[in-house]
VMD Tcl script that draws the C-alpha trace (Angstrom):
set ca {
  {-17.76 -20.75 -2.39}
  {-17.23 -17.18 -0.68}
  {-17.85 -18.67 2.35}
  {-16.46 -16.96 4.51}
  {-16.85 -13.44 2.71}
  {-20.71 -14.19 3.02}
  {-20.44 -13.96 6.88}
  {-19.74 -9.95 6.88}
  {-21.73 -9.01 3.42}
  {-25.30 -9.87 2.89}
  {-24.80 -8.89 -0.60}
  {-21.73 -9.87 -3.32}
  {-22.70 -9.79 -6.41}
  {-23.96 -6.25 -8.24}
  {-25.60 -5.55 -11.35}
  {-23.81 -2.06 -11.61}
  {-21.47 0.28 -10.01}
  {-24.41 2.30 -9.10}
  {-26.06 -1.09 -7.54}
  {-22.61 -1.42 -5.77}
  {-21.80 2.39 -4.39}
  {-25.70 2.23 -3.02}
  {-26.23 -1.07 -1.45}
  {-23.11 -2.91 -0.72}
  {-22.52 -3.25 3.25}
  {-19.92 -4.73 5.42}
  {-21.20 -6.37 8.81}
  {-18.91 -5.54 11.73}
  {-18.72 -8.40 14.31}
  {-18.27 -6.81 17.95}
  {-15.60 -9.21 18.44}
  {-13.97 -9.56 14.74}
  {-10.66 -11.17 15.13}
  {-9.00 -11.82 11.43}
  {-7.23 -15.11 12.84}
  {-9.93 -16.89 14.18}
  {-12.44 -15.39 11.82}
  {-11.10 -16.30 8.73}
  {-7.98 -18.31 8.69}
  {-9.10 -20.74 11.18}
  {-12.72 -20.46 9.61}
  {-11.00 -21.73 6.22}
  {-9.37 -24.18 7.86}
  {-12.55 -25.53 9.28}
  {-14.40 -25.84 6.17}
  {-12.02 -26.21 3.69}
  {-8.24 -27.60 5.75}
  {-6.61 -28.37 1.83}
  {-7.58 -24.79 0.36}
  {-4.11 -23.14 -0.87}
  {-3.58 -19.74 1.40}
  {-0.46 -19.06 0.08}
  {2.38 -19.96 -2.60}
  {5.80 -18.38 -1.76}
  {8.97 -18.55 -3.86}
  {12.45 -16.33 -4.03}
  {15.22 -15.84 -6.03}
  {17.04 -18.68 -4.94}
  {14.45 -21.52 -6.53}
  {12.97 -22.23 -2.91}
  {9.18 -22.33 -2.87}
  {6.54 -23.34 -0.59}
  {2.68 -23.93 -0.47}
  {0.71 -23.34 2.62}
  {-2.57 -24.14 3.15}
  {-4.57 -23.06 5.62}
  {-4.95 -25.65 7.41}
  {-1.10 -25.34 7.93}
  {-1.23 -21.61 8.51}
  {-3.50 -21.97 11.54}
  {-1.66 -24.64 12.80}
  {1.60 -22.79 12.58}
  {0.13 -19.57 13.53}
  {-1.07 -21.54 16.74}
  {2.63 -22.15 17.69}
  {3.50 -18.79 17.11}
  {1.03 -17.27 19.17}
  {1.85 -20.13 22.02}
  {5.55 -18.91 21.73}
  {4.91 -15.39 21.50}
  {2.97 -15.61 24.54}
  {5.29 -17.42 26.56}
  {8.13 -14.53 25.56}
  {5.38 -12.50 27.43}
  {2.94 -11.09 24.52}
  {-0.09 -10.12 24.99}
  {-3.26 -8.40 24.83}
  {-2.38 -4.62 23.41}
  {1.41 -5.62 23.33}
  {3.18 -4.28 20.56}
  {5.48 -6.65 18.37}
  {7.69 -5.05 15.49}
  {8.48 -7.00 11.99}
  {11.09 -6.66 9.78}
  {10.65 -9.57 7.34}
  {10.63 -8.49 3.77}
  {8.27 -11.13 2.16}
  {9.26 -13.91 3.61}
  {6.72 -16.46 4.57}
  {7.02 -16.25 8.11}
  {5.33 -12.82 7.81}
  {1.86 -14.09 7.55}
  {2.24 -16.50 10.30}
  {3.48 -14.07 12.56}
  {0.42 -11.57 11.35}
  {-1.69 -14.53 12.42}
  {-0.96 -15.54 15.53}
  {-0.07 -11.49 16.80}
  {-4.53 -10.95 15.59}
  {-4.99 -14.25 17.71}
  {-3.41 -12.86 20.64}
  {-4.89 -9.42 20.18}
  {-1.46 -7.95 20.01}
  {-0.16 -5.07 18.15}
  {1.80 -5.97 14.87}
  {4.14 -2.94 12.95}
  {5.03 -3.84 9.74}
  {8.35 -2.49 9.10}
  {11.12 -1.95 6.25}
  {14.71 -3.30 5.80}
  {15.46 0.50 5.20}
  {15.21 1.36 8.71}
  {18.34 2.58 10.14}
  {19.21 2.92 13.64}
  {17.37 6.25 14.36}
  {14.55 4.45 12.91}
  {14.49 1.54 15.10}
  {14.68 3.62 18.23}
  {12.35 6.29 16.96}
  {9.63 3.24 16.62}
  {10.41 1.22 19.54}
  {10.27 4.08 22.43}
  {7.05 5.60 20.31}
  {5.39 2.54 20.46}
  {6.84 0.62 23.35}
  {7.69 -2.04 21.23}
  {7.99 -5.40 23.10}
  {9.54 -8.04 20.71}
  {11.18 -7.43 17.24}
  {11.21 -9.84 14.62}
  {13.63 -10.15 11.65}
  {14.58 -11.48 8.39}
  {18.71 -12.75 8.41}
  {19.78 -9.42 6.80}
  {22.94 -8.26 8.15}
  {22.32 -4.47 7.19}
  {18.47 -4.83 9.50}
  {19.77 -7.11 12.39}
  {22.93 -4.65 12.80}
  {20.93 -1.80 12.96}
  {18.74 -3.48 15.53}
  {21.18 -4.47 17.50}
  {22.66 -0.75 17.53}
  {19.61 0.50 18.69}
  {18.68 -2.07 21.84}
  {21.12 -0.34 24.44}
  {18.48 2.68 23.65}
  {14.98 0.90 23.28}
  {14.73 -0.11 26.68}
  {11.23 -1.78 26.11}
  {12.91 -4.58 23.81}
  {13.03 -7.62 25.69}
  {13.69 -10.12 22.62}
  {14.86 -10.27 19.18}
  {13.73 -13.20 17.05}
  {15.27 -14.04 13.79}
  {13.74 -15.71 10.66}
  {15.59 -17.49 8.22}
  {19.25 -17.47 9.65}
  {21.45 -17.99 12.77}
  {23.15 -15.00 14.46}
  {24.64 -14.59 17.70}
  {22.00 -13.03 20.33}
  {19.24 -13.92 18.31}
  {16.27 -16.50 19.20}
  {15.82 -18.78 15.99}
  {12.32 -18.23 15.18}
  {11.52 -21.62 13.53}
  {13.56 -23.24 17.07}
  {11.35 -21.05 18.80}
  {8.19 -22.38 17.58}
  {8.57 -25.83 16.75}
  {7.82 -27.43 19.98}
  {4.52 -25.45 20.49}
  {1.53 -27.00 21.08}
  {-0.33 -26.81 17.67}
  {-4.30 -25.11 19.22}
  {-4.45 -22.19 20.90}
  {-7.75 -20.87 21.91}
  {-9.68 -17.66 21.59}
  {-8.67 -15.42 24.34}
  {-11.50 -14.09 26.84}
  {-12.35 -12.02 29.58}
  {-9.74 -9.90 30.01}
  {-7.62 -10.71 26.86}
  {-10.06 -11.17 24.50}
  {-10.63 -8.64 21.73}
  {-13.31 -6.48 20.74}
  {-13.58 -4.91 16.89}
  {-12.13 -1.90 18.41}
  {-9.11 -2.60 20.02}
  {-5.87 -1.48 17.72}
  {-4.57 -4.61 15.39}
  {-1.93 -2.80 13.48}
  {-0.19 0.39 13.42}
  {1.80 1.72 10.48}
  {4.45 4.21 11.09}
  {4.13 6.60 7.77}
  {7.24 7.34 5.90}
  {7.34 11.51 5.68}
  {9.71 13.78 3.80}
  {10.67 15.80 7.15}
  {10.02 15.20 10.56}
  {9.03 11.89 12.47}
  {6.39 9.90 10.84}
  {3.01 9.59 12.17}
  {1.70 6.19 13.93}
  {-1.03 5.60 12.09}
  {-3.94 3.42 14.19}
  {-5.78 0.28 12.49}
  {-8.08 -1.72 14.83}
  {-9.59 -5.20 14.27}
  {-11.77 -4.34 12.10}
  {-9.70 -2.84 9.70}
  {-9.11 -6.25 7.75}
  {-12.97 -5.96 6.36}
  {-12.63 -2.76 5.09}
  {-10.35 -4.25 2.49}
  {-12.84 -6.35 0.56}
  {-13.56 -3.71 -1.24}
  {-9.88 -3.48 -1.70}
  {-9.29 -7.08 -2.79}
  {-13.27 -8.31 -4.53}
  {-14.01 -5.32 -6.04}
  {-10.72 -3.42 -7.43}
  {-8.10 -5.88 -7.80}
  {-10.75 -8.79 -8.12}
  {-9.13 -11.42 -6.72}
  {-11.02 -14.72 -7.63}
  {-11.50 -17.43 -4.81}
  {-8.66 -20.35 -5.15}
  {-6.72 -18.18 -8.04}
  {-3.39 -16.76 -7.23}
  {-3.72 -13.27 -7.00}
  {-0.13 -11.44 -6.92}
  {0.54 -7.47 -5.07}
  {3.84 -6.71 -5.51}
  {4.79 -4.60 -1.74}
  {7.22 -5.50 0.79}
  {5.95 -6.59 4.18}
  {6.93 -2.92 5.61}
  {4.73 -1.16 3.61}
  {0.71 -0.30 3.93}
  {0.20 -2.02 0.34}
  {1.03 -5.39 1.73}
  {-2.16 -5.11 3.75}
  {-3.80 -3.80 1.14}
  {-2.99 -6.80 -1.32}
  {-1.40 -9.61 0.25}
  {-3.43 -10.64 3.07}
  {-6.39 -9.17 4.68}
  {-9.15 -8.58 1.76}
  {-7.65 -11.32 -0.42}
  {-8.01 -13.89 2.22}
  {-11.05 -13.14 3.59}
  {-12.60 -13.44 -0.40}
  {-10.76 -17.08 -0.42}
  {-8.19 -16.15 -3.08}
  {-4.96 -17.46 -2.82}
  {-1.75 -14.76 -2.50}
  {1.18 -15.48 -4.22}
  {4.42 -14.10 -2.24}
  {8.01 -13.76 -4.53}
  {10.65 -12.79 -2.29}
  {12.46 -10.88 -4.48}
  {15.45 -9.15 -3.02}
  {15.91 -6.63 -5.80}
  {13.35 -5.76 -8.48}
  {14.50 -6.54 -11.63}
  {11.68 -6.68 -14.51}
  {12.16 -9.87 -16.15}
  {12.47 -11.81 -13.20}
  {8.93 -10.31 -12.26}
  {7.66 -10.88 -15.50}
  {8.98 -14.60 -15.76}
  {6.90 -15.33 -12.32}
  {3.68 -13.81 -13.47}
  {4.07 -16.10 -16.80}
  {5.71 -19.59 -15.00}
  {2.85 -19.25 -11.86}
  {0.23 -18.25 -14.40}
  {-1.38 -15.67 -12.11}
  {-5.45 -14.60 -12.32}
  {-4.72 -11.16 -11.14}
  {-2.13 -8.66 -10.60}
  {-1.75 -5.27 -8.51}
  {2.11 -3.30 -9.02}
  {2.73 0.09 -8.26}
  {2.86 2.87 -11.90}
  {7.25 2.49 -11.89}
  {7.08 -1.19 -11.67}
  {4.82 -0.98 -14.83}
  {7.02 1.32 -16.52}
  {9.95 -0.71 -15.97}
  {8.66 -3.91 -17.22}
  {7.73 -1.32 -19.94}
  {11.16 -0.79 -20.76}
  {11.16 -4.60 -21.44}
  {10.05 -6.80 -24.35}
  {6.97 -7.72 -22.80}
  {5.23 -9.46 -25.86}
  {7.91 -11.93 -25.51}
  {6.09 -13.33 -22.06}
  {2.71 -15.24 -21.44}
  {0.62 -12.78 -19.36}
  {-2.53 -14.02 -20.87}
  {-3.48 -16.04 -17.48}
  {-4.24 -12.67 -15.61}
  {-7.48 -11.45 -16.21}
  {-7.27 -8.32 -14.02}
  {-3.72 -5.82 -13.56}
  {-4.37 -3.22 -11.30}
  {-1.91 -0.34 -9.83}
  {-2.19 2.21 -6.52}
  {0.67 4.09 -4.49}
  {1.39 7.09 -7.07}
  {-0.93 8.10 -10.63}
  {-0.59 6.32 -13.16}
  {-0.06 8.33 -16.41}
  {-2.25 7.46 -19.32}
  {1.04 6.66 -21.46}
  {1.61 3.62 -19.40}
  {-1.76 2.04 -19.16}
  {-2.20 2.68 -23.02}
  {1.11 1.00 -24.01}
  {0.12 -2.17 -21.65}
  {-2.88 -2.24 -23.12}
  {-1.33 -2.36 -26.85}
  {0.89 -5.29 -25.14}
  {-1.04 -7.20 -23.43}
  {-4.26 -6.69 -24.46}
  {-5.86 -5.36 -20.65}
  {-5.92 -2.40 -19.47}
  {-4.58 -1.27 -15.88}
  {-7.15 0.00 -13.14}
  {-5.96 2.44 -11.01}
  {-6.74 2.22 -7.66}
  {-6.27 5.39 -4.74}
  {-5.73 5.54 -1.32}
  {-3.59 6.54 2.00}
  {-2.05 4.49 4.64}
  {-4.50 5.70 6.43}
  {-7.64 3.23 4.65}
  {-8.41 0.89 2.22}
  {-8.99 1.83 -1.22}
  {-10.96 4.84 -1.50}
  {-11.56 5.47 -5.14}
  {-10.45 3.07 -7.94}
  {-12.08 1.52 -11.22}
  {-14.21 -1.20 -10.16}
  {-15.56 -4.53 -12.28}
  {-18.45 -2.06 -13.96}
  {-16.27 0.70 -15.09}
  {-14.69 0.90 -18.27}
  {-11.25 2.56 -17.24}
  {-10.57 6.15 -18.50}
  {-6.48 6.87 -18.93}
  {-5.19 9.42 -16.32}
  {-8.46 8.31 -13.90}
  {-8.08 6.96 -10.77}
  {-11.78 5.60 -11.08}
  {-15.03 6.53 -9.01}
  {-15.51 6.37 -4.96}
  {-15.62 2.99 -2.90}
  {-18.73 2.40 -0.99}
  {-19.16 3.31 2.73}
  {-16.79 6.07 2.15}
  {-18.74 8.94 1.01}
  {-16.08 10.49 -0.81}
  {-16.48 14.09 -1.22}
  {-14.32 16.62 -3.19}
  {-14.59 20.02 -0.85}
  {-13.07 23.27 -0.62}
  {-11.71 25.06 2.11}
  {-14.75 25.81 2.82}
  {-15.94 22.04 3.65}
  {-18.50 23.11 0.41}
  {-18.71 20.36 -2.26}
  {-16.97 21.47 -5.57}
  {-18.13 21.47 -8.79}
  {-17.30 19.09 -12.03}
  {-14.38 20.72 -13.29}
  {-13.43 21.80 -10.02}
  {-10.31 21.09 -7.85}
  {-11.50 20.01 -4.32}
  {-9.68 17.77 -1.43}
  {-10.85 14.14 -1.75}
  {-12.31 13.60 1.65}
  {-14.00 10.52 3.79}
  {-17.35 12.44 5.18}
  {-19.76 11.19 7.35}
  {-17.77 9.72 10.48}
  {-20.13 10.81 12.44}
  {-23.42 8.78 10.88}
  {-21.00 6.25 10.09}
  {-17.27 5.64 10.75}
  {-16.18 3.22 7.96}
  {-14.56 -0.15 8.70}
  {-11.12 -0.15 7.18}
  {-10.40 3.69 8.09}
  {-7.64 4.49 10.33}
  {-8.83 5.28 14.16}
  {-6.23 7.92 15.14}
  {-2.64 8.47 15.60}
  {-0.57 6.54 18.18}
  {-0.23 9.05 21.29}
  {-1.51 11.77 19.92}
  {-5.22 12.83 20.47}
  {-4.80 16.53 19.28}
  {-3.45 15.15 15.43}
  {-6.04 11.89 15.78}
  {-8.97 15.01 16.87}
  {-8.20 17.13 13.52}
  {-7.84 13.98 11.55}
  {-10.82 12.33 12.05}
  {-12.74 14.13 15.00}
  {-14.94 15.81 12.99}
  {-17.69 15.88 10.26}
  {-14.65 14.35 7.90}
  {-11.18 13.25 7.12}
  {-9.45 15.38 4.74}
  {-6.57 13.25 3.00}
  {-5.13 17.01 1.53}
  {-5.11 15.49 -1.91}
  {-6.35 17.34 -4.78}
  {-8.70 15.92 -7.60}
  {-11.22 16.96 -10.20}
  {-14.40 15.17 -11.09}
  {-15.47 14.96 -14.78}
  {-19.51 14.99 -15.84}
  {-19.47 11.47 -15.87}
  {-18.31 10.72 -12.06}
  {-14.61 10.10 -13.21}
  {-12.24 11.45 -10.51}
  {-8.71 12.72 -11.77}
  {-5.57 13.34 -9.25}
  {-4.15 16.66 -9.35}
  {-1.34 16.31 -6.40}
  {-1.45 16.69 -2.87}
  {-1.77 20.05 -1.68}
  {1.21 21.35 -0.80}
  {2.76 19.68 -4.48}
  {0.19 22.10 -5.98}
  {2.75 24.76 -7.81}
  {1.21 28.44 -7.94}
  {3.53 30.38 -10.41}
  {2.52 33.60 -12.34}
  {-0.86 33.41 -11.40}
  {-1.72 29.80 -12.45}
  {-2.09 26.50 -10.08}
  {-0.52 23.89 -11.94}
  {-0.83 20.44 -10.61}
  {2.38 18.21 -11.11}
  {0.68 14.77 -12.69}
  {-0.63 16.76 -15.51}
  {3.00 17.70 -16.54}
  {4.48 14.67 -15.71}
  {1.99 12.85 -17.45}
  {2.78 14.43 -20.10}
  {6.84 14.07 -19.84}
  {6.14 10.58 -19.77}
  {4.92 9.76 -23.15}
  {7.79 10.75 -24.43}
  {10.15 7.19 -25.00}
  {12.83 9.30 -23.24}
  {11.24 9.38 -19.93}
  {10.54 6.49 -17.77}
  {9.65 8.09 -14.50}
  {9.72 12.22 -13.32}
  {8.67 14.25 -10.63}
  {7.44 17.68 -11.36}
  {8.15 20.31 -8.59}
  {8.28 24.16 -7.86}
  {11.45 25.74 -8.13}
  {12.71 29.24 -7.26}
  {13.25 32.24 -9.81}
  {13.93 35.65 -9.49}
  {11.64 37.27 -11.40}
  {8.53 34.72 -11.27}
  {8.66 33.52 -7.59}
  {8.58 29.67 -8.74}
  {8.60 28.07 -11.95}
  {7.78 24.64 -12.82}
  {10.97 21.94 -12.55}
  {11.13 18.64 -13.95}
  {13.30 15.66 -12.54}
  {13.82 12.89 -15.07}
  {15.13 9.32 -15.23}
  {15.38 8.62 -18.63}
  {14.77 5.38 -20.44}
  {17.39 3.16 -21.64}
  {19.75 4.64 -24.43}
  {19.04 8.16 -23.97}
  {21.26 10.31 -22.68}
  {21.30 13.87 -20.89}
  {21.92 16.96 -23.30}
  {20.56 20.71 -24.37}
  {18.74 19.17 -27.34}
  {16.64 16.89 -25.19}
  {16.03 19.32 -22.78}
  {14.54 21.18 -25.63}
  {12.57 18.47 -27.03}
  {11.11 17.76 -23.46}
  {10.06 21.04 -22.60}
  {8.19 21.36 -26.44}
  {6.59 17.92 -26.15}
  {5.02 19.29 -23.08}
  {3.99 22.40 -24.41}
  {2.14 20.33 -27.44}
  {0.58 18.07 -24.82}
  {-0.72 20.27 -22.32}
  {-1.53 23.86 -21.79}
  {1.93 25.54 -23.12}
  {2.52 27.47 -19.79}
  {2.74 24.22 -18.00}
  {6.19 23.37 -19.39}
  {9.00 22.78 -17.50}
  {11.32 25.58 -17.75}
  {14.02 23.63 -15.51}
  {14.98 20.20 -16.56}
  {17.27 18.13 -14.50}
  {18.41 14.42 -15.37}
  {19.14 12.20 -12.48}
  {19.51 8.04 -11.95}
  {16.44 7.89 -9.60}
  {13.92 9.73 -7.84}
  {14.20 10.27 -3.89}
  {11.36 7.69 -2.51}
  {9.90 7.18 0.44}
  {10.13 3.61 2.11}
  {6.80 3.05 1.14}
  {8.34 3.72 -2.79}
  {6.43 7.53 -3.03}
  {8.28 10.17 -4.58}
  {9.81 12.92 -2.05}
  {8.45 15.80 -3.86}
  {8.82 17.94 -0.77}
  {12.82 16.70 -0.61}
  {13.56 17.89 -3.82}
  {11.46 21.30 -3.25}
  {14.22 22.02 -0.37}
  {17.04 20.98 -2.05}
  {16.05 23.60 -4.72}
  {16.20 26.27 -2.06}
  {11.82 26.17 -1.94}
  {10.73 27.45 1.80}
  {7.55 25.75 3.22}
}
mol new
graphics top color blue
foreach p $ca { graphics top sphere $p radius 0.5 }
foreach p [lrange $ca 0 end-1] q [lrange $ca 1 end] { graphics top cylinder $p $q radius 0.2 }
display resetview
């Protein structure tokens, strides 16, 4: 049991958090490689252990163990390097959740390529914007007309392109991926001398989603897959040879968060639905048929299934439901606590790391918290100053100490860009530019990220506070709460609602909102605009665009 989580930490078990956040340590490997290192280690001790169960919408399902996945990972990396990938090569994939995925994650680690995970929302720009940033050598797809197209739209400009595989489907142009492989020799040796990889070289590089403006190639190396134990043992508590479920797309930084790295390495088995549309009950029908152990979902998938009748389904298998990617209001966990009888714990971080705060096995979770710091992090709240705040105090939630000690899991720079990767993270710290508060008992609370901070008549309001608010009222199943212009006050506070199920727009409700709030919270708080829409804008990575309503209100930044 845990064998192979026992290689990199001398230490598992913990008598508290405090015995946790003091002595828990991650060994680093000079030459860690996440394919060889664990899924081929699992597949030397234990060839029959379940790595992964994958189903879809269309009653297909399949189990792979790992014995299978380094076999099949083997002929992937075989055919991926006789299509010319190597060392430092960069390899783009666009595969939703299909299984193929996590093979191709494999066997990319055991070549010591580059892998970016990418979304089916890319559209052309996209494609080209990526490929020429990254000098991206092979793309990979799922058969989705609306993704291939755009791909193929964007080769005549992506020069660097020199194949397009495609999972799942046939389509003129396009290699067949399973074709591709099948003839492959099934071992494949650990690369040296020149092409073998040290814990330092990049694995994985995310491409963040922003408001404005190209995103950001954000820089994992090989090490990055340890930093999320914490991630996966600690905060969503995945149990070894239990099906532990994330619900993320391939595309987006939570799948490495919760559907492979961590959760693998601590032996658990991930469970993979392929959903092509979220729809609630189908969600909730899987957790119930599969029986899962645990269960991570970002706050609107919980509100959704909220808007359910979720007594009517078994959850009762899953010991642990967790959440990360925007607050969670204390409305929601509360109500899924009165349903199912366990409480949510929040977990917090960036793209840019593993999970840097959250409510770990020896804290009782506090509505509205996003728990206490991971080890290894040294997670500081500071002013502008770079001066530790008080309790009570609004401070940026920062990583300190790279210097002593750069933590494994933490991003190592930005693709291309040394003067953004040198005020990152070349300094005493890495300031993430989101805003918290710290209660007397260690508790950390989210306030919003900096710039979402709304300054209006002399107060700083933070937006969670209001929208947590907004949403315990049964009309509201998601908001975002923004600055927006006035004439005589500079900016007043705006609320954007989606509103539940059989409720519908008018003056009255607008009323009742904005005196709910004022009941709730401090009464100047209260959103003195109130605009009903059908959805929020997201980001691909499902993160409200705060900043893209701000404009569209006329808000200059």
């Amino acid at each position: 049991m845990d064998h192979v989580l026992k290689q990199y930490c001398p230490r598992i078990e913990f008598d508290s958090y405090e015995d946790f956040f003091e002595n828990f340590q991650i060994n680093v490997p000079e030459a860690f490689n996440f394919g060889f290192d664990v899924i081929d280690e699992w597949a030397r001790v234990e060839p029959e252990k379940v790595a992964l169960v994958w189903c879809d919408d269309h009653d297909n399902e399949k189990i792979i163990t790992f014995n299978e996945l380094s076999r099949l990972s083997n002929q992937a990396a075989n055919a991926f390097r006789r299509l010319g990938v190597g060392k430092g090569d960069v390899v783009m994939c666009i595969l939703r959740r299909r299984w193929e995925y996590w093979v191709c994650a494999v066997a990319l680690c055991k070549l010591g390529a580059t892998i970016i995970p990418a979304s089916l929302q890319l559209t052309k720009k996209d494609v080209i914007y990526r490929a020429n940033s990254a000098e991206v050598k092979v793309v990979v797809c799922v058969d989705d007309d609306y993704v291939c197209t755009q791909v193929e739209e964007a080769l005549p400009e992506s020069p660097t392109i020199c194949e397009k595989l495609l999972v799942a489907g046939h389509r003129d142009g396009w290699v067949d991926f399973a074709d591709l492989i099948k003839d492959e020799s099934e071992a494949f040796d650990r690369p040296c001398g020149d092409e073998a990889v040290t814990s330092k070289d990049i694995m994985l590089m995310y491409f963040t989603s922003g408001t404005t403006g190209n995103p950001k190639a954000v820089e994992h190396n090989f090490a990055h897959p340890l930093g999320h134990i914490i991630t996966a043992k600690y905060w969503q508590q995945v149990q070894e040879n239990k099906l532990h479920m994330s619900v993320t797309d391939s595309g987006w930084a939570k799948f490495g968060w919760g559907k492979i790295y961590g959760q693998w390495i601590a032996g658990a088995t991930i469970f993979a639905y392929d959903m092509e549309k979220f729809v609630p009950t189908k969600l909730l029908q899987k957790i119930q048929d599969y029986k899962l152990t645990t269960f991570c979902a970002p706050p609107t998938m919980y509100r959704f299934m909220l808007q359910e009748d979720v007594a009517s389904y078994d959850l009762s298998s899953v010991e642990n439901f967790a959440t990360a990617g925007e607050p969670l209001n204390a409305e929601v966990t509360l109500a899924w606590e009165r349903l199912t009888g366990k409480k949510i714990r929040e977990g917090f971080g960036q793209t840019e790391g593993p999970v840097l705060l959250a409510t770990f096995p020896w804290i009782e979770p506090r509505p509205g918290s996003m728990g206490k710091p991971s080890p290894l992090l040294n997670i500081k709240l500071l002013d502008d100053d770079g001066q530790e705040v008080a309790d009570g105090e609004e401070g940026a939630i920062c990583v300190t100490g790279l210097k002593e000690a750069y933590p494994p899991g933490l991003f190592v720079g930005y693709y291309h860009d040394d003067e953004k990767t040198r005020e990152a993270v070349g300094g005493e710290y890495y300031n993430l530019h989101d805003m918290a508060w710290r209660d007397s008992d260690g508790y950390c609370f989210f306030v919003g990220r900096n710039d979402d901070v709304i300054k209006c008549s002399g107060y700083r309001i933070g937006p969670f506070e209001v929208e947590s608010a907004l949403v315990e009222h049964p009309a509201v199943v998601e908001c975002a709460v923004t600055a927006a212009p006035d004439p005589i006050r500079g900016k007043v506070v705006k609320a954007t609602v989606v509103l539940a199920r059989g409720w519908e727009p008018s003056d009255g409700l607008v009323k009742e909102l904005q005196n709910h709030v004022k009941k709730t919270t401090a009464p100047y708080k209260y959103p003195r605009i109130v605009e009903f829409v059908d959805e929020l804008p997201k980001t691909i990575g499902g993160k409200i665009k705060r900043k893209l309503i701000r404009q569209t209100d006329g808000i200059k930044e």
